[in-house]
C-alpha positions as semicolon CSV with decimal commas, in nm:
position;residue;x (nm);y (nm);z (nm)
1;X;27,856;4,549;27,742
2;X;27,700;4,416;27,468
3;X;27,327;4,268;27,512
4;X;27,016;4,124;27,221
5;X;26,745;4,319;27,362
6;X;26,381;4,226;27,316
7;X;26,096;4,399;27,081
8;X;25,802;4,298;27,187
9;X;25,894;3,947;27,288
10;X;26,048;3,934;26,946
11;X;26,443;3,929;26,926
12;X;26,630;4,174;26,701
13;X;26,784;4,068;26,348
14;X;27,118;4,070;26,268
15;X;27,029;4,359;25,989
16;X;26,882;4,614;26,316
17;X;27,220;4,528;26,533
18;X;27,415;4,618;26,252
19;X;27,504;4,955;26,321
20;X;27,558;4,881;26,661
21;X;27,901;4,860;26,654
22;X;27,948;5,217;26,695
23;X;27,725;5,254;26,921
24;X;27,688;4,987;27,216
25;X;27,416;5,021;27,488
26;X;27,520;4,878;27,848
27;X;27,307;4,659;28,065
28;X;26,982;4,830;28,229
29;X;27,013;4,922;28,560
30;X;26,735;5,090;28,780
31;X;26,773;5,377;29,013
32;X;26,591;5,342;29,304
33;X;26,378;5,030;29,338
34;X;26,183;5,104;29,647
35;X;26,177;5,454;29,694
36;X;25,927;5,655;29,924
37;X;25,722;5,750;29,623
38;X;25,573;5,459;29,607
39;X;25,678;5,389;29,271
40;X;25,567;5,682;29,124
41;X;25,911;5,835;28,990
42;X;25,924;6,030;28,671
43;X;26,107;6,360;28,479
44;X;26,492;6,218;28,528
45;X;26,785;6,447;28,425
46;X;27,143;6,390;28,431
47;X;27,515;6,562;28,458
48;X;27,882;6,443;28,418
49;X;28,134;6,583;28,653
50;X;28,438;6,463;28,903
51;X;28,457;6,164;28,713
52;X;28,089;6,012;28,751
53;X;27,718;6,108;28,675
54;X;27,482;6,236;28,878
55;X;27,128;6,128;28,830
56;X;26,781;6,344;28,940
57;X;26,411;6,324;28,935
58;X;26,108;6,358;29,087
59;X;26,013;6,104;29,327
60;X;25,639;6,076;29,475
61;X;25,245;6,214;29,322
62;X;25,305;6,575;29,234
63;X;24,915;6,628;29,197
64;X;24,679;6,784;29,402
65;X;24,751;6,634;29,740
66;X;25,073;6,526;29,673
67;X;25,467;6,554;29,835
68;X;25,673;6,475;29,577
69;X;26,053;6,583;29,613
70;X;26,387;6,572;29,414
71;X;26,589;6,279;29,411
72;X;26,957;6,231;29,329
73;X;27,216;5,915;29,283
74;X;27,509;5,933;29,165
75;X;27,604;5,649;28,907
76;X;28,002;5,519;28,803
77;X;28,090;5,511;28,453
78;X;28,030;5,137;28,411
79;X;27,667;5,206;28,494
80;X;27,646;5,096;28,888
81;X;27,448;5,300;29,123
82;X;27,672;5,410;29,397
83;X;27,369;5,545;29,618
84;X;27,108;5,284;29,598
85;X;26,875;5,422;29,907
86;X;26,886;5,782;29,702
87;X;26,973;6,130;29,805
88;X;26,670;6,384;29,897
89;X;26,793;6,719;29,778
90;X;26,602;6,960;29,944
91;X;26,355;6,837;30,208
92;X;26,008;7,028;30,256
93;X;25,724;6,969;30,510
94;X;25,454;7,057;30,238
95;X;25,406;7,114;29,868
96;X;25,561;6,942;29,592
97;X;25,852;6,972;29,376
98;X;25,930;6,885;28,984
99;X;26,073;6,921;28,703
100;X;26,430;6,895;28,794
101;X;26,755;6,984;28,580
102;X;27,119;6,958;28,636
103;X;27,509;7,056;28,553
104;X;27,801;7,062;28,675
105;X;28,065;7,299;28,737
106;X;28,305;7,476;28,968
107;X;28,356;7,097;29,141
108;X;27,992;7,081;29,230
109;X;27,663;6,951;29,075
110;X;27,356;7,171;29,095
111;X;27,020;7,105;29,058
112;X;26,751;7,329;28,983
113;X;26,344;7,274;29,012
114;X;26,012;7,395;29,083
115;X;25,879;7,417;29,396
116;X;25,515;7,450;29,539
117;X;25,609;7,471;29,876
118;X;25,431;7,823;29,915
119;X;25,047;7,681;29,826
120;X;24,992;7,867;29,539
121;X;25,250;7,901;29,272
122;X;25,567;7,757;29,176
123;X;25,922;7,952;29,211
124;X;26,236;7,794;29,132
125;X;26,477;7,676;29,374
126;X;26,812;7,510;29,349
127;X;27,076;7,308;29,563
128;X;27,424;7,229;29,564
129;X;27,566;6,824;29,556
130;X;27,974;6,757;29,614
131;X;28,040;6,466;29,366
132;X;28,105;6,238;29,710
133;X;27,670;6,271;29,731
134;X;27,707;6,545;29,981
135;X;27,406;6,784;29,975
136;X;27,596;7,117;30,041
137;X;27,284;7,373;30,063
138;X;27,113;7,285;30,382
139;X;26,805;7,528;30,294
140;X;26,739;7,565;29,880
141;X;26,906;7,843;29,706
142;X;26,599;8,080;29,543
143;X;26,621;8,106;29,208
144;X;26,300;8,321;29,098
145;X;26,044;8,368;29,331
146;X;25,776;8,638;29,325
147;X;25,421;8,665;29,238
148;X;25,280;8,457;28,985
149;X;25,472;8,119;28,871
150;X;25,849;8,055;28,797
151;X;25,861;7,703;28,701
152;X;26,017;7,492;28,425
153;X;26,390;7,579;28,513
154;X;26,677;7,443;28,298
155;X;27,008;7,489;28,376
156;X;27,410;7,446;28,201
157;X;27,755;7,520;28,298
158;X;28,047;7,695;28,134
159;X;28,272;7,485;28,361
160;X;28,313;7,700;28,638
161;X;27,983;7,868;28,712
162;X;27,579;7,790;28,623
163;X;27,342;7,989;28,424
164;X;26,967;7,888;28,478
165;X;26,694;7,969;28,250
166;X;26,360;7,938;28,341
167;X;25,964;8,075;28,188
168;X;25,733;8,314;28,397
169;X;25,428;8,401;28,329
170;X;25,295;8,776;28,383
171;X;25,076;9,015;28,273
172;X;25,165;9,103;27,883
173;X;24,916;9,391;27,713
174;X;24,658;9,303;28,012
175;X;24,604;8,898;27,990
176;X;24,869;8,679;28,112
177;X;25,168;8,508;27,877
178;X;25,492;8,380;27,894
179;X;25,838;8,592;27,952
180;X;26,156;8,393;27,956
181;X;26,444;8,503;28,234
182;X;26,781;8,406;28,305
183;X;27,032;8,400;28,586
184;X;27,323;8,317;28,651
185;X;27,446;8,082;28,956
186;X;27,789;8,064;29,132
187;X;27,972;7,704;29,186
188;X;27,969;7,915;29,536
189;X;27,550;7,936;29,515
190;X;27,560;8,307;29,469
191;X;27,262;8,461;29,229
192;X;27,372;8,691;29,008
193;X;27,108;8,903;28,816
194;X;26,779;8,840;28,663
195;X;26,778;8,911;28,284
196;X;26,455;8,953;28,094
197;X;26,519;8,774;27,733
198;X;26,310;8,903;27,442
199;X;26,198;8,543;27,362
200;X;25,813;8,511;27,308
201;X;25,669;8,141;27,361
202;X;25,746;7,900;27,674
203;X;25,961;7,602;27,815
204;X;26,368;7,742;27,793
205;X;26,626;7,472;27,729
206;X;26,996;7,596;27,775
207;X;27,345;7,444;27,667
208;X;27,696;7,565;27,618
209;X;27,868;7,587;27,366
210;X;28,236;7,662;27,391
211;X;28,204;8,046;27,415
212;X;27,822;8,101;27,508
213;X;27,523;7,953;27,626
214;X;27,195;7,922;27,394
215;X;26,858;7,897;27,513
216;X;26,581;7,816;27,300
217;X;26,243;7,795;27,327
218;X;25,903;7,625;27,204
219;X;25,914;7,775;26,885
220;X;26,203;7,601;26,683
221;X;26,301;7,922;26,522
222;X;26,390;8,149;26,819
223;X;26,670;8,130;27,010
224;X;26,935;8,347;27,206
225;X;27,289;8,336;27,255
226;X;27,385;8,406;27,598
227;X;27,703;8,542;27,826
228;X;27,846;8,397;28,150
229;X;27,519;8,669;28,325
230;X;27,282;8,518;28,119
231;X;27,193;8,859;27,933
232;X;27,191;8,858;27,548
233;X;27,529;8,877;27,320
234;X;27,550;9,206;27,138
235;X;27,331;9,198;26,829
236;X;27,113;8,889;26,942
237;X;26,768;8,946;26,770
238;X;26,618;8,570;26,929
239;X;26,605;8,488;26,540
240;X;26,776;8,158;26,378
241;X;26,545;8,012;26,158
242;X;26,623;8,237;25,807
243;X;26,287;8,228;25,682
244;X;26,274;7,846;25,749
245;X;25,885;7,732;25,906
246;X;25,916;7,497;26,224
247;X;25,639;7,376;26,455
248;X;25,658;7,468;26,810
249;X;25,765;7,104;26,879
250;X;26,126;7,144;27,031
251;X;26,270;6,863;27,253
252;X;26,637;6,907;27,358
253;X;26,910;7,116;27,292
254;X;27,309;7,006;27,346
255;X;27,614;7,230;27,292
256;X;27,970;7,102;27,176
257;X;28,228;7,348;26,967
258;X;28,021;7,310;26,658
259;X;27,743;7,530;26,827
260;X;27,400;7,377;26,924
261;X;27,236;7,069;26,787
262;X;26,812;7,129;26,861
263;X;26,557;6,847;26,826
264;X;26,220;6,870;26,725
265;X;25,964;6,601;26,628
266;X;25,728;6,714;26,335
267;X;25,365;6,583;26,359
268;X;25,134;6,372;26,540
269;X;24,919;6,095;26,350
270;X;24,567;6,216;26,228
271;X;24,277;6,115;26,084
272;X;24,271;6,335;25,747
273;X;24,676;6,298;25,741
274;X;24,734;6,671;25,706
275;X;24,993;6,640;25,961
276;X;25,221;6,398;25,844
277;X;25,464;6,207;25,791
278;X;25,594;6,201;26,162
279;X;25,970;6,266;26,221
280;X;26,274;6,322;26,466
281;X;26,487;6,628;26,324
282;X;26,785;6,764;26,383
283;X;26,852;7,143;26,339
284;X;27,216;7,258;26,416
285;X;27,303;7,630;26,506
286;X;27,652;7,734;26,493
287;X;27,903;7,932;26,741
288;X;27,769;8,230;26,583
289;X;27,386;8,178;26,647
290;X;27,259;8,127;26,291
291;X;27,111;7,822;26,177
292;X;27,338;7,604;25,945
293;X;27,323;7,652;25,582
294;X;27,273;7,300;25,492
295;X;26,943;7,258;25,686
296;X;26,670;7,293;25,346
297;X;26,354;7,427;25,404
298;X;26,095;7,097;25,390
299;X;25,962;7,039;25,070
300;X;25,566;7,091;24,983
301;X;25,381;6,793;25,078
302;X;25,715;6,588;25,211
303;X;25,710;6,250;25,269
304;X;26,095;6,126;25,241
305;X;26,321;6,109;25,538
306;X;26,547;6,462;25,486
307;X;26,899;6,473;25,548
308;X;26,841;6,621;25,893
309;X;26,567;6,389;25,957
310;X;26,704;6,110;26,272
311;X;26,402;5,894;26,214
312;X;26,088;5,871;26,033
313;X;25,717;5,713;26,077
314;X;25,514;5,772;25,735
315;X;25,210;5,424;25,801
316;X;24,946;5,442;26,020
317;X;24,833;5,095;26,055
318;X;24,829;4,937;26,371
319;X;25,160;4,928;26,572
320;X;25,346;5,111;26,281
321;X;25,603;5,301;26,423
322;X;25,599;5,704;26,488
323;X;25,893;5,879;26,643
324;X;25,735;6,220;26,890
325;X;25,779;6,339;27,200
326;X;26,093;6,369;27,413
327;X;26,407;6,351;27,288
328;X;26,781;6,459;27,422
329;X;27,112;6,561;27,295
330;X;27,431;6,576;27,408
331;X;27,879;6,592;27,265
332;X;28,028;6,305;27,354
333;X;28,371;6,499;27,276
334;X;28,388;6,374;26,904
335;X;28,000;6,442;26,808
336;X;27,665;6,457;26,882
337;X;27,432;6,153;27,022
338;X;27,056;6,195;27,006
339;X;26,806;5,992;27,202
340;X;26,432;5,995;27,100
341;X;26,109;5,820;27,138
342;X;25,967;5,612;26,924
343;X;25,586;5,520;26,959
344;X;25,393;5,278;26,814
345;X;25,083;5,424;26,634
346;X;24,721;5,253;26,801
347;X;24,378;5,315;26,649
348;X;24,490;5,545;26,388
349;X;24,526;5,835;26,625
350;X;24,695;5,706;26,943
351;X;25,051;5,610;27,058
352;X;25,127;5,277;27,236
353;X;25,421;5,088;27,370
354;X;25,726;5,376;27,343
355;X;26,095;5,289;27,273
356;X;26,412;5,463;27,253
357;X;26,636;5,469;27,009
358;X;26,994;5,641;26,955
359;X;27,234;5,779;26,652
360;X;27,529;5,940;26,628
361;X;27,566;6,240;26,414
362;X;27,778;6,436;26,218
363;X;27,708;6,773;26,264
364;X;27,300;6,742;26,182
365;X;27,319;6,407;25,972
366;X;27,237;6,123;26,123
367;X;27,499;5,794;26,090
368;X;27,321;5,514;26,212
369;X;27,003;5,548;25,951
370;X;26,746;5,315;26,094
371;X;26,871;5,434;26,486
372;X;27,039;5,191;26,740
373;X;26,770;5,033;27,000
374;X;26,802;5,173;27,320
375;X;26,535;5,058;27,558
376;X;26,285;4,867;27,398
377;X;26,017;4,600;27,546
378;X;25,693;4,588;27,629
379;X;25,696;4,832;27,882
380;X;25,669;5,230;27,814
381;X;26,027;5,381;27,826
382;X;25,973;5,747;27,818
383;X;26,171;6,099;27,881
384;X;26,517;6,013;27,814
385;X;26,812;6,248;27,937
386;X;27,173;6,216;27,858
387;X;27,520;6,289;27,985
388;X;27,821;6,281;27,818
389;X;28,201;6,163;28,033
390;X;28,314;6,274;27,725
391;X;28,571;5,993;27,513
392;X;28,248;5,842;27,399
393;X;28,097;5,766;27,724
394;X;27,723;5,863;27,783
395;X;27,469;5,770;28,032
396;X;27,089;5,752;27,891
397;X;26,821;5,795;28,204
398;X;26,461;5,753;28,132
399;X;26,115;5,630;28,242
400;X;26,054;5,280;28,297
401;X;25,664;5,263;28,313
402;X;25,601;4,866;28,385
403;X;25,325;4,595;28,361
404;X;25,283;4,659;28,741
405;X;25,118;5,031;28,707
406;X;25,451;5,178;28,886
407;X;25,724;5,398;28,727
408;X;26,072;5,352;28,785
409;X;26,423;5,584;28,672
410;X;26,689;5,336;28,464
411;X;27,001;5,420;28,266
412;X;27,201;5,305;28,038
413;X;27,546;5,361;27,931
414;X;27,621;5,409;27,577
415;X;27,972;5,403;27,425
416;X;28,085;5,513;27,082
417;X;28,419;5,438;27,050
């Protein structure tokens, strides 16, 4: 369904709806309107499968004297919440849980996140939903657990089974740092075994691709192609950048048969401007793990949107636009869709009043230029997620943060055919 949406009580021109014809954005909907966590609901993820999506998050404080827990729903392909009271995954009498992820695979959904439930540091846990809502796990599957923290799973499927990737942090040359595992996860709930990657940094994302799975990291430049185990392809040296400099700024990865399409904003706003201009890219790594030759290295002293650039935010002045922060990525069975944040830039320094925007892409170019308006208001709409139904049918899940202090999961559904 078409619909005019609103920037900042202004209405769109006809020039910004332009290339919406492509690319159509459905009605809002929200989640869960009233949900136990008081309206505190935040991180949402989301996975195709069976014919409809299923939606998760974290739902309730997950601070120091908090209980927050995951949260599922699962929504129809016209965008209408089919479990409207929610589904509590994994139930806990103390602790909290976060960060959740999801596939699907092998007929069943899983979700993975951190839990807290021991008092002192996370581990990673998972549980099984049957696309009827059905939580199929009646205690959580352990993922990683062990002394010192798991946390910050992600998770993809090949279709039948689940790899899930995930950062520890243990002692490295006598002070603590970051090792990246990997395991991988029957449609049955079985674990399979832990693999060590030799990927430095934090923060794993994971997609398929076809043939393997990639993870990548917060460094832009290292990733890994993995098996159906989740151990390294022969010859994988975690190097895909070819001499090319990137931030540690990545925000999504998404897998289709053209490999892996990353996203990474550039820069934040700063006084001196030694940082800019601010930027969404795109950086696409093929089915055989290296970076595609078309990405350039960035010019000295840049300040022109690049080919592989989705968006761009060069001014500084008050409420000029700056696209950072989180961003997702997924095939819709044709090509790539992106969804990113854009900010609006507030005393020079600061963000204020976030939007999300959308393009479709071919391979890392970007074909709606100037982006297609997502979610965009007033409010904050922050930490978008996507799932593709494939034939052109996605479902966008984000952050609503409202005028009344609470924070509330909506969606979406974008078509592009």
């Amino acid at each position: 369904m078409r619909r005019t949406l609103p920037i900042l009580g202004a209405i769109l021109t006809a020039a910004s709806l332009a290339h919406a014809g492509a690319l159509t954005v459905g009605e809002e909907v929200t989640i869960l309107e009233d949900g136990p966590g008081e309206g505190v609901q935040a991180t949402p993820a989301a996975a195709f499968g069976n014919g409809g999506y299923l939606v998760v998050w974290r739902e309730g404080w997950h601070g120091e004297g908090g209980a927050s827990r995951i949260y599922a729903a699962r929504v129809d392909t016209s965008g209408k919440v089919l479990d409207p009271k929610g589904i509590e995954v994994a139930s806990s009498e103390k602790g909290v849980q976060t960060a959740p992820r999801v596939a699907f695979g092998g007929g069943v959904f899983l979700v993975v996140w951190q839990d807290l439930r021991n008092g002192a540091d996370y581990d990673v846990y998972a549980a099984r939903v049957s696309p009827e809502g059905k939580v199929l796990d009646a205690k959580p599957i352990v993922v990683a657990q062990g002394k010192g923290q798991q946390a910050l799973p992600d998770v993809a499927s090949d279709g039948e089974n689940f790899v899930v990737a995930w950062q520890g942090i243990e002692e490295v040359k006598g002070a603590p740092g970051f090792s990246i595992f990997a395991a991988a996860v029957s449609a049955a709930g079985a674990i399979g075994k832990t693999n060590k990657l030799p990927l430095p940094f934090a923060e794993p994302k994971i997609a398929w691709g076809g043939k393997h799975y990639f993870v990548t990291v917060s460094q832009i430049g290292r990733g890994l192609r993995l098996d159906a185990s989740g151990a390294p392809v022969e010859g994988a040296d975690g190097k895909i950048s070819r001499g090319l400099s990137f931030r540690f700024n990545y925000k999504a990865v998404g897998g289709g048969p053209k490999g892996w399409l990353i996203l990474a904003d550039r820069s934040a706003p700063d006084y001196w401007g030694w940082g800019g201009p601010g930027a969404m890219r795109s950086y696409l790594v093929g089915p055989d793990g290296k970076l595609d030759a078309g990405i350039k290295k960035e010019p000295a002293g840049v300040k022109a949107k690049q080919s592989n650039w989705l968006d761009l935010g060069k001014s500084k002045n008050e409420g000029a636009p700056w696209p950072a922060g989180a961003a997702a990525v997924a095939w819709d069975g044709t090509q790539f869709v992106a969804v990113w944040q854009r900010h609006h830039v507030t005393k020079t320094v600061l963000y204020t009043n976030c939007d999300l925007f959308a393009t479709r892409l071919d391979g890392f170019k970007p074909l709606d230029r100037d982006g297609v308006p997502v979610a965009v208001s007033g409010d904050e709409e922050k930490n978008p997620a996507l799932a593709s139904g494939g034939a052109g049918k996605l479902l966008c899940v984000y952050e609503r943060h409202g005028a009344d202090g609470k924070v509330r999961i909506s969606a979406r559904t974008l078509k592009t055919k």
